[in-house]
C-alpha positions as CSV (number, residue, x, y, z in Angstrom):
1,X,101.8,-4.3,-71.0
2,X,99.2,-6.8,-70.6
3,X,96.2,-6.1,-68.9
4,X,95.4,-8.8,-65.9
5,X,92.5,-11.0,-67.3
6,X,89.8,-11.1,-64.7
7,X,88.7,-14.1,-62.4
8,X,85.7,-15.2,-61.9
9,X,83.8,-18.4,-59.8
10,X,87.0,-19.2,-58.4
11,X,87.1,-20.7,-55.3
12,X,90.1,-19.1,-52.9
13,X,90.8,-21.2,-49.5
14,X,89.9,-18.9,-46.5
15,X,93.0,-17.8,-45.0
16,X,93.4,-18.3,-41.5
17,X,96.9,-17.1,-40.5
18,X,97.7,-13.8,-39.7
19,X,100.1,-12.6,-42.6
20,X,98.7,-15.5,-45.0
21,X,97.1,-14.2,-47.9
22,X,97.8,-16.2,-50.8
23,X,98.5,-19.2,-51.2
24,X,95.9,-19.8,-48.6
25,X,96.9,-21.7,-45.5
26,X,93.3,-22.2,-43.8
27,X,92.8,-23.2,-40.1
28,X,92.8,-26.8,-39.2
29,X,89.2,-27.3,-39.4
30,X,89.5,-26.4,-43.0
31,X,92.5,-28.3,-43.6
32,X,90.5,-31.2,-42.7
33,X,87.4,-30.0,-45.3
34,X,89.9,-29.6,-47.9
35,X,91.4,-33.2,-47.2
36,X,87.9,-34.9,-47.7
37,X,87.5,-33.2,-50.7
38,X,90.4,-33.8,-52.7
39,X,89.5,-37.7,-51.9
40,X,85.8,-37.4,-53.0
41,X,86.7,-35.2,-55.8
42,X,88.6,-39.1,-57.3
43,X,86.1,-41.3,-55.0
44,X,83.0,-40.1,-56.3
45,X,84.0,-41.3,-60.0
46,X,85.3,-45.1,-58.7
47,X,82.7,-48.1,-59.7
48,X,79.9,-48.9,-57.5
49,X,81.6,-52.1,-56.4
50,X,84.5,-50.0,-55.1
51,X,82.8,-47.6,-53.5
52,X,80.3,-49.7,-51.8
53,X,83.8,-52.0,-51.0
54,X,85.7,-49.0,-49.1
55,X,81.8,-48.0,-47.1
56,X,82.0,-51.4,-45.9
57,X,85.8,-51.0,-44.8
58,X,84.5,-47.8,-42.6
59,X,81.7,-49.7,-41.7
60,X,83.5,-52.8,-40.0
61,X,85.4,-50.3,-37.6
62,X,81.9,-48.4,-36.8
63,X,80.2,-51.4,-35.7
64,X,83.4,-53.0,-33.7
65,X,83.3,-49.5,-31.8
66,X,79.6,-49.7,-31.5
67,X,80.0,-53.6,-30.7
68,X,82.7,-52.1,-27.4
69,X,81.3,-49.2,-26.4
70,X,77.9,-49.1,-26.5
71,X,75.6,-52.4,-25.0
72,X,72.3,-51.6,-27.0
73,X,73.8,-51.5,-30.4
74,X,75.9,-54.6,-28.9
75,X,72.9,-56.5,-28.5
76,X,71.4,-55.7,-31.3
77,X,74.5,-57.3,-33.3
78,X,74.7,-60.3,-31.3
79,X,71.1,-61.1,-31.4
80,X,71.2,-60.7,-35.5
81,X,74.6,-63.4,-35.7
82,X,77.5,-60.6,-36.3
83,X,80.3,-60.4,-34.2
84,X,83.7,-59.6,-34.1
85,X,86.1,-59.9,-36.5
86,X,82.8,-58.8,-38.6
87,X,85.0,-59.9,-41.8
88,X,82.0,-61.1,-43.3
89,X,79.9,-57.7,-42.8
90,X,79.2,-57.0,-46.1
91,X,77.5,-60.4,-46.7
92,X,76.1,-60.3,-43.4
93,X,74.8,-56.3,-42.8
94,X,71.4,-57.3,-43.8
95,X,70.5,-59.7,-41.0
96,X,70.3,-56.6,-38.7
97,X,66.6,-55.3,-38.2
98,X,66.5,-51.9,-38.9
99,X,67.0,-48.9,-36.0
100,X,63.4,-46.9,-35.6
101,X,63.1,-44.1,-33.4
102,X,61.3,-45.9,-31.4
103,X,64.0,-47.8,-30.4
104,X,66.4,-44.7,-30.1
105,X,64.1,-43.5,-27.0
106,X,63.6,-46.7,-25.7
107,X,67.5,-47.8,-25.0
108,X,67.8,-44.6,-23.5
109,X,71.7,-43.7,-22.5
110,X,72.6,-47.4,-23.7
111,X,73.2,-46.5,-27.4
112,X,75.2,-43.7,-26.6
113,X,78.9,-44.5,-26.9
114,X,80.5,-45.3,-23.4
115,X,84.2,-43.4,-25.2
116,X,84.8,-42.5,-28.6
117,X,88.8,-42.3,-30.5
118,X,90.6,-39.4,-28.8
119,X,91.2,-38.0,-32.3
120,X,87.8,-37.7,-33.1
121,X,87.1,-34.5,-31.1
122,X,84.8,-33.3,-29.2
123,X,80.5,-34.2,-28.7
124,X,78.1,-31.9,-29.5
125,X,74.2,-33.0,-29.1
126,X,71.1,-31.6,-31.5
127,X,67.4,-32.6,-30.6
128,X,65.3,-33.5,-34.0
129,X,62.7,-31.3,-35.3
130,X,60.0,-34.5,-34.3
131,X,57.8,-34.1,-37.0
132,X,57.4,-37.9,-36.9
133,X,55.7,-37.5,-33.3
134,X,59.1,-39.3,-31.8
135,X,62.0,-36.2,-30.9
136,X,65.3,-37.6,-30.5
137,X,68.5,-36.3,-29.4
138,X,71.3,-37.1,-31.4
139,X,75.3,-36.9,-30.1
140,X,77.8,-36.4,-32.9
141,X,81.7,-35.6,-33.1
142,X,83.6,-32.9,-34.3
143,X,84.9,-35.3,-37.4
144,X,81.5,-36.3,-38.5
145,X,80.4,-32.4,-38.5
146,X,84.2,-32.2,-40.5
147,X,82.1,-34.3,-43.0
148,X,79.2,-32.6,-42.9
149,X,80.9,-29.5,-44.3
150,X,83.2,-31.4,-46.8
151,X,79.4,-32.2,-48.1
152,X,78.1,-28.6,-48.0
153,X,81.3,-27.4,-50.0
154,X,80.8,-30.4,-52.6
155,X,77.0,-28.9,-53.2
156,X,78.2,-25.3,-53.8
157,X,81.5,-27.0,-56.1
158,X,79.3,-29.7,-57.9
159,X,76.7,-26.9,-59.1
160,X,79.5,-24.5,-59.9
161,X,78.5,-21.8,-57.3
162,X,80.7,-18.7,-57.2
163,X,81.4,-18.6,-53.3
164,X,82.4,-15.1,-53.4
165,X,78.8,-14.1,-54.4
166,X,76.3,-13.1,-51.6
167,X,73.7,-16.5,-50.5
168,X,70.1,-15.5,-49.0
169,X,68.5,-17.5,-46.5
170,X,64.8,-17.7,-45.4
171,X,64.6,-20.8,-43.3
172,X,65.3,-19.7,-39.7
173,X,61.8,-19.8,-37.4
174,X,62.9,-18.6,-33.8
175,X,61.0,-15.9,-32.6
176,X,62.8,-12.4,-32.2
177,X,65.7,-13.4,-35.1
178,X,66.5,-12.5,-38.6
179,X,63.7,-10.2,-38.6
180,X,61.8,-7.7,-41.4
181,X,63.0,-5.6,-42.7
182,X,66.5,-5.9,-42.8
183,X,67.3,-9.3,-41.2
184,X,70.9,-10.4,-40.4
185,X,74.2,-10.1,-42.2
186,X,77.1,-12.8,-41.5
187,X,80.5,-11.9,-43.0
188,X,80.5,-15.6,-44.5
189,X,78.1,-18.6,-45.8
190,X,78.4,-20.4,-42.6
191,X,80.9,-24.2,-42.3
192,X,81.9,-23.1,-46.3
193,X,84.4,-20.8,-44.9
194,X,86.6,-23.2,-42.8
195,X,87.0,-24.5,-46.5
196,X,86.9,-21.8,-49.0
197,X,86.4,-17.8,-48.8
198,X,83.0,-16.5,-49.4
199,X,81.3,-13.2,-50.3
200,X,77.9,-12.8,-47.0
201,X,75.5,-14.4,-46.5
202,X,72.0,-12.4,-45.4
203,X,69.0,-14.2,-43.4
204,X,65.6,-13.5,-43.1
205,X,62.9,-15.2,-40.7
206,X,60.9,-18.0,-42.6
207,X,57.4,-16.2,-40.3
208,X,57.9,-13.0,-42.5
209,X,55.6,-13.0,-45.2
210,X,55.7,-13.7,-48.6
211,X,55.3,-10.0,-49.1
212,X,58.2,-9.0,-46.7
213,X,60.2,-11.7,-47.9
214,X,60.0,-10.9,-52.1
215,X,60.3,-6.8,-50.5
216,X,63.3,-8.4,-48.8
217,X,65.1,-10.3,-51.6
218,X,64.5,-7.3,-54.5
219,X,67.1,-5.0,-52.0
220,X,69.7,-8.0,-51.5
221,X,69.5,-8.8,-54.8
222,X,71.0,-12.3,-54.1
223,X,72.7,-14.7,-56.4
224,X,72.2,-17.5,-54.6
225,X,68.9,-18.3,-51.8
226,X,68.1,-21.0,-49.6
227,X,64.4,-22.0,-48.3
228,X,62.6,-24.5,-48.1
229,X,60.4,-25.4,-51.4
230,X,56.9,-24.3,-49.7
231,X,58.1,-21.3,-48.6
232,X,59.4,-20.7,-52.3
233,X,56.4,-21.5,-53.7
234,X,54.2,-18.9,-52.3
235,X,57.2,-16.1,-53.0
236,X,57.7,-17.2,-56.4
237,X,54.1,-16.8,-56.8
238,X,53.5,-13.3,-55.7
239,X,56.8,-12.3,-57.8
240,X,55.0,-14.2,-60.6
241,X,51.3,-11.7,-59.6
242,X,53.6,-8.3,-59.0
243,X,56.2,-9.4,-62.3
244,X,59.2,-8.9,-59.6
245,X,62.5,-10.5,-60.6
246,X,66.3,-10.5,-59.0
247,X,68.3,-9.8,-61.4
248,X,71.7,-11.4,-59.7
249,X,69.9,-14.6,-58.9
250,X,71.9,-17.6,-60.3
251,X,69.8,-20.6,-58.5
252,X,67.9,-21.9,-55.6
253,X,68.8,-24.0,-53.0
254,X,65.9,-26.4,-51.4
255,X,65.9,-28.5,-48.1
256,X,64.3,-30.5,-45.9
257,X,60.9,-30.8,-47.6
258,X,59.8,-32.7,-50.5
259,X,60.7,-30.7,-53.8
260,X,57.9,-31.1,-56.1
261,X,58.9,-31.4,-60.2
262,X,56.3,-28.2,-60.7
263,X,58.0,-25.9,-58.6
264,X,61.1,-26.7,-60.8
265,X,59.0,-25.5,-63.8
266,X,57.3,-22.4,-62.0
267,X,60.8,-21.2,-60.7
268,X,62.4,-21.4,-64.4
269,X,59.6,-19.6,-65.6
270,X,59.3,-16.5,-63.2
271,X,62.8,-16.4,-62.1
272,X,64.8,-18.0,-64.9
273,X,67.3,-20.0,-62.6
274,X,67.0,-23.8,-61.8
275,X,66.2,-25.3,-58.6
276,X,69.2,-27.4,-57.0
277,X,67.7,-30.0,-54.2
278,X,69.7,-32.1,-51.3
279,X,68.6,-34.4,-49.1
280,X,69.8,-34.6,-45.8
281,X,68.7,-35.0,-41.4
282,X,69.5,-33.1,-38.3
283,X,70.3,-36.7,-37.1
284,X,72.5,-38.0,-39.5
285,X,73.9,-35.3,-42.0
286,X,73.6,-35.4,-45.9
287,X,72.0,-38.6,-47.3
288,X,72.0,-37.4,-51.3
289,X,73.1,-34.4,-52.7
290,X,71.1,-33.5,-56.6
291,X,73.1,-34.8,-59.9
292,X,75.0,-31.2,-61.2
293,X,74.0,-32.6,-64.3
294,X,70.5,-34.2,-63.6
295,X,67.9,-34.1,-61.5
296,X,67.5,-37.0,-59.8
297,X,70.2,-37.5,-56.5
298,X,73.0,-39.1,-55.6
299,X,73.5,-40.8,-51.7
300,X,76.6,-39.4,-50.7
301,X,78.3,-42.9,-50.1
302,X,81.5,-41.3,-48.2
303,X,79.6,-40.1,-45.2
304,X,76.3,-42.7,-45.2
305,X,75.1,-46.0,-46.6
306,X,71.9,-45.5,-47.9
307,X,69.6,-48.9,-48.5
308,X,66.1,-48.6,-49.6
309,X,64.4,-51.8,-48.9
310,X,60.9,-52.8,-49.6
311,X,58.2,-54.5,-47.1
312,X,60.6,-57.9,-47.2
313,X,63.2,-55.8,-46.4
314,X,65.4,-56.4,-49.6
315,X,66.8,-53.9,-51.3
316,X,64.7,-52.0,-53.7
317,X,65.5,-52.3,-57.8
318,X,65.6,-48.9,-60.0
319,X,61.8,-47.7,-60.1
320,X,60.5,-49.5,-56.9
321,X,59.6,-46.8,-53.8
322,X,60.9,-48.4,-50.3
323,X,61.8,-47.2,-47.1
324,X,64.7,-45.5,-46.5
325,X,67.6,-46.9,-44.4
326,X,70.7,-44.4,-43.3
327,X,74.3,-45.4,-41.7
328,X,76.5,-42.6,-41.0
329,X,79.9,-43.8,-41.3
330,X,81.7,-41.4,-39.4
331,X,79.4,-40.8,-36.1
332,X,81.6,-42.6,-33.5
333,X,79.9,-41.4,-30.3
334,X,76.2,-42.5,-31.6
335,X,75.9,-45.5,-33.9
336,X,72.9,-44.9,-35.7
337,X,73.3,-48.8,-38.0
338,X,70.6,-48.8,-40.5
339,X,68.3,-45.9,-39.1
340,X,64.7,-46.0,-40.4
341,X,64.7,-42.3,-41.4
342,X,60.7,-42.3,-41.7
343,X,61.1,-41.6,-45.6
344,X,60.1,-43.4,-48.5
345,X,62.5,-42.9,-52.0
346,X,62.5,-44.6,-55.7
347,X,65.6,-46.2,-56.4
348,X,67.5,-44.8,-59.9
349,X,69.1,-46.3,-62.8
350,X,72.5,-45.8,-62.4
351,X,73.3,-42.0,-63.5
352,X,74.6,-40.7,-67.6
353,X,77.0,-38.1,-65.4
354,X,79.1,-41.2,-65.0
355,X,79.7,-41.2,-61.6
356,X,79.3,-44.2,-59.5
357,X,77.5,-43.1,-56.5
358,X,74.2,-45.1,-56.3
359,X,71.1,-42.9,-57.3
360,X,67.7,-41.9,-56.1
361,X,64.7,-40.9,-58.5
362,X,62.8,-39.2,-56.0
363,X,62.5,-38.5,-52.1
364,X,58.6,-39.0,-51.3
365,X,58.2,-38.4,-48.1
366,X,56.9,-39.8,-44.5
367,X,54.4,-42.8,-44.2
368,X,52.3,-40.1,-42.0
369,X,51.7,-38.3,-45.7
370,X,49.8,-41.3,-47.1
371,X,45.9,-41.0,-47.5
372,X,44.1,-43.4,-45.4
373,X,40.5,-45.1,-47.4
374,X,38.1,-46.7,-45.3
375,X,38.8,-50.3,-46.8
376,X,42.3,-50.1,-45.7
377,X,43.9,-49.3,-48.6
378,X,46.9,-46.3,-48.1
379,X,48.0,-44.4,-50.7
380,X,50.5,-41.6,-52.1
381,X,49.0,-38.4,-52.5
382,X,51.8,-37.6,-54.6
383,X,50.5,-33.6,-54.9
384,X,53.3,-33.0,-57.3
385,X,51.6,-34.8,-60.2
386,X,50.9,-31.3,-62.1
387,X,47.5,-30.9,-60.5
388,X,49.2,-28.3,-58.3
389,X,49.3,-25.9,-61.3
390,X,45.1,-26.5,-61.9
391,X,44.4,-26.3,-58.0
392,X,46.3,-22.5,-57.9
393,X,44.6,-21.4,-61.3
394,X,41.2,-22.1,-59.5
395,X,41.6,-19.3,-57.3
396,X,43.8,-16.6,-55.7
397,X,45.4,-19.4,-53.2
398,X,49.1,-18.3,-51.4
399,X,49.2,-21.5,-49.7
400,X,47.3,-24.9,-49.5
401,X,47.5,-28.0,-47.1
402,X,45.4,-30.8,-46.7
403,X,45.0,-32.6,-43.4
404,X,43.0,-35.6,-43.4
405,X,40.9,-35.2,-40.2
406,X,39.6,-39.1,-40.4
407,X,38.2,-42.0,-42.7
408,X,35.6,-39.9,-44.2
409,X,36.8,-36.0,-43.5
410,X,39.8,-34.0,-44.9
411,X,40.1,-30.1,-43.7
412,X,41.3,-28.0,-46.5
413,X,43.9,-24.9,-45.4
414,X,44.2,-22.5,-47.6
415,X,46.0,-18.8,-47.3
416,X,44.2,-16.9,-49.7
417,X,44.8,-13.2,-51.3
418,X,40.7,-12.2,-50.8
419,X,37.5,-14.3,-49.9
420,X,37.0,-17.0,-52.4
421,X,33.2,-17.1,-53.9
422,X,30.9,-19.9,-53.6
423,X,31.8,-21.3,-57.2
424,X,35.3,-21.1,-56.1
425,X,35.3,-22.7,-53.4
426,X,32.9,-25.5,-54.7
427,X,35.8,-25.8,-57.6
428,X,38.6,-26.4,-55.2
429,X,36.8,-28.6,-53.4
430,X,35.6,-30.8,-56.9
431,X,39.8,-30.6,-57.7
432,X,40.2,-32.5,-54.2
433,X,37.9,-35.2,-55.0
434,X,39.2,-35.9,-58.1
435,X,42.8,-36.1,-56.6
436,X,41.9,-38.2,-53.8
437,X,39.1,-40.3,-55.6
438,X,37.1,-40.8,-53.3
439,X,33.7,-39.0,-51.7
440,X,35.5,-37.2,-48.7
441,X,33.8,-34.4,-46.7
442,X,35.8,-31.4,-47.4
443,X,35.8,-28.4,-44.7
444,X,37.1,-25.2,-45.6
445,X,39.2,-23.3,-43.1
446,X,41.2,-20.0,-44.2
447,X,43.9,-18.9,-42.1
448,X,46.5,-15.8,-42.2
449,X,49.7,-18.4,-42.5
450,X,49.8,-21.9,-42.3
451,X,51.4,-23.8,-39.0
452,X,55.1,-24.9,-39.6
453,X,57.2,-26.5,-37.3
454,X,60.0,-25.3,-35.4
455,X,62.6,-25.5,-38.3
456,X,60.4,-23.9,-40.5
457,X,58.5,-26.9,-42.7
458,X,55.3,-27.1,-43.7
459,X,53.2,-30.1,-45.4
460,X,50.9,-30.1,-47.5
461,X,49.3,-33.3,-47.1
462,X,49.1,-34.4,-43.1
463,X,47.2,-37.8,-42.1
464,X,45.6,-37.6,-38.4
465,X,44.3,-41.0,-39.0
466,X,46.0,-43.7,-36.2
């Protein structure tokens, strides 16, 4: 008799009935998933022509509901010539100024949708992190979050993720949750499992440190983890001082920070397992998911249209940087048409992988991360330019961010294993002038952990100056 040949990294629809084992029958919500997947698994190979032609085919009945049911985003239209039938949208999208948040707090209740298609179910809110200095609160429907996990399962499928394994998490900051030393254990991997069954998923507080958190990972023994990429780099770099590995890990999932190319390289090297980036906001879901094959991204053209435009506001050519613009196609209750995220991207050349999903190079970050010179001039600080590497060989630095105070002053915060010398702290402070060209003051200030935010970022480079 033959023996069964084993499976492996097969992905099994979650069984929702009671009785239903296999074939799969999942619950509605994961009916839906499935659905949007099997049309992005043929979508996301069409030409850019087509898919651009069926975003704009979405797009026409978003703005005619925004143009009846909500009088801000009505306004808006009239006052930039498009109106109903809007058969001319795609000709015409670009005459409408782009949506800041700004804007978003000023109209108040008016760009909230006055009704939204019964089908579409039900309104949930979530209020942004603010780390632009603006908080908004954002309404969506169920169908767009139906989207949002369709997304989330195309990650874990497009980097050929074995769902059954067990994913780590380190990004949650609320006080009194996921705490050291044993954090929590969910029987699945979150909105994956109205799609797909799943092995657990474990969590850990992003506060712990990088001490309980490598302690931490060495007894889950992950294959997959999630964090944010400054919180990886200090744990990858006291696994890289103590020579600690995890043996099941497979690869790392960053979010919601800007992934610089050296932490790419220092993860391979102490961990052996690549680095797999998204792109994505509370406010309007995933904007561009990382090539399985490359490394640059991919917008996700069936949820959003992404534009990046430059200070003319025309779209940006492969290799120019310009602000990011997002529509989420899907969000019936609030229209967010052409939201100025804050971010600033490089367009890409179109990708080898073959799919026809426009590309971007490289997510840069916020205008507010921009050094400020006293003539005026602003510029990139762009700290992944493999200075990063010479700055941490300088001394025993955990963690390092650079807030420019004013014109002339930048305070350097570092997290630091012991008390740095004289010589070592006049090195660091030569390396900053060098980066930032230019004779700053540089004041030292040592701290026990570095401030994040209340979803658990932290930035490296912070501009105070107005």
């Amino acid at each position: 008799m033959d023996s069964i040949r084993p499976v492996s990294k097969v992905r099994i629809p979650y069984a929702a009935m009671e009785g239903n084992v296999w074939p799969a029958l999942p619950s509605p919500k994961g009916q839906t998933v499935l659905a949007i997947l099997y049309q992005m698994e043929q979508s996301q190979w069409w030409a850019p022509e087509v898919i651009r032609h069926h975003q704009f085919r979405q797009l026409r009945a978003l703005v005619a509901h925004a143009w009846d049911a909500a009088p801000f985003h009505r306004g808006r239209l009239e006052a930039a010539g498009l109106k109903p039938p809007f058969d001319d949208l795609q000709e015409t999208w670009t005459n409408l100024p782009p949506l800041t948040r700004g804007d978003i707090q000023a109209a108040g209740l008016d760009i909230h949708s006055s009704f939204i298609p019964h089908d579409h179910g039900n309104i949930s809110d979530i209020h942004t992190s603010g780390s632009t200095g603006k908080p908004i609160r954002a309404l969506r429907t169920s169908m767009h979050l139906r989207f949002w996990s369709a997304f989330t399962a195309r990650e874990h499928i497009w980097h050929r993720r074995d769902t059954m394994g067990k994913l780590a998490v380190i990004r949650n900051s609320t006080a009194g949750q996921d705490l050291f030393p044993h954090g929590t254990r969910y029987r699945h991997w979150g909105s994956t499992q109205r799609a797909f069954d799943t092995g657990p998923c474990v969590g850990l507080n992003i506060n712990s440190s990088a001490a309980e958190q490598l302690d931490w990972l060495v007894r889950q023994n992950p294959e997959y983890l999630l964090t944010h990429p400054t919180n990886l780099l200090r744990v990858l770099q006291l696994s890289a001082e103590e020579g600690v590995r995890l043996p099941n890990l497979r690869d790392v999932q960053t979010l919601s920070e800007i992934l610089r190319p050296e932490l790419r390289e220092l993860c391979r090297d102490v961990w052996g397992v690549p680095i797999k980036d998204n792109y994505s906001g509370r406010e309007v879901g995933y904007i561009a998911l990382q090539c399985p094959d490359h490394e640059q991204y991919h917008a996700q053209s069936e949820g959003a249209l992404v534009e990046v435009i430059d200070e003319d506001g025309k779209a940006c050519q492969p290799g120019q940087v310009g602000r990011v613009l997002v529509t989420p196609i899907h969000n019936f209750a609030m229209p967010f048409l052409r939201y100025e995220v804050g971010d600033f991207a490089e367009v890409g050349e179109a990708c080898l992988c073959g799919r026809g999903l426009p590309t971007l190079k490289r997510i840069i970050g916020r205008e507010q991360n921009m050094l400020s010179l006293p003539d005026g001039e602003k510029r990139w600080t762009l700290l992944s330019e493999g200075g990063i590497r010479k700055l941490l060989a300088l001394a025993p630095i955990r963690e390092y961010q650079f807030v420019q105070k004013s014109l002339q002053a930048i305070e350097i915060r570092l997290v630091v294993g012991r008390a740095l010398t004289g010589a070592e702290e006049a090195a660091v402070c030569d390396w900053a002038m060098a980066k930032f060209e230019h004779p700053f003051e540089f004041n030292m200030s040592y701290m026990d952990e570095l401030p994040r935010g209340r979803t658990g970022k932290l930035q490296d480079f912070i501009s105070e100056v107005a």
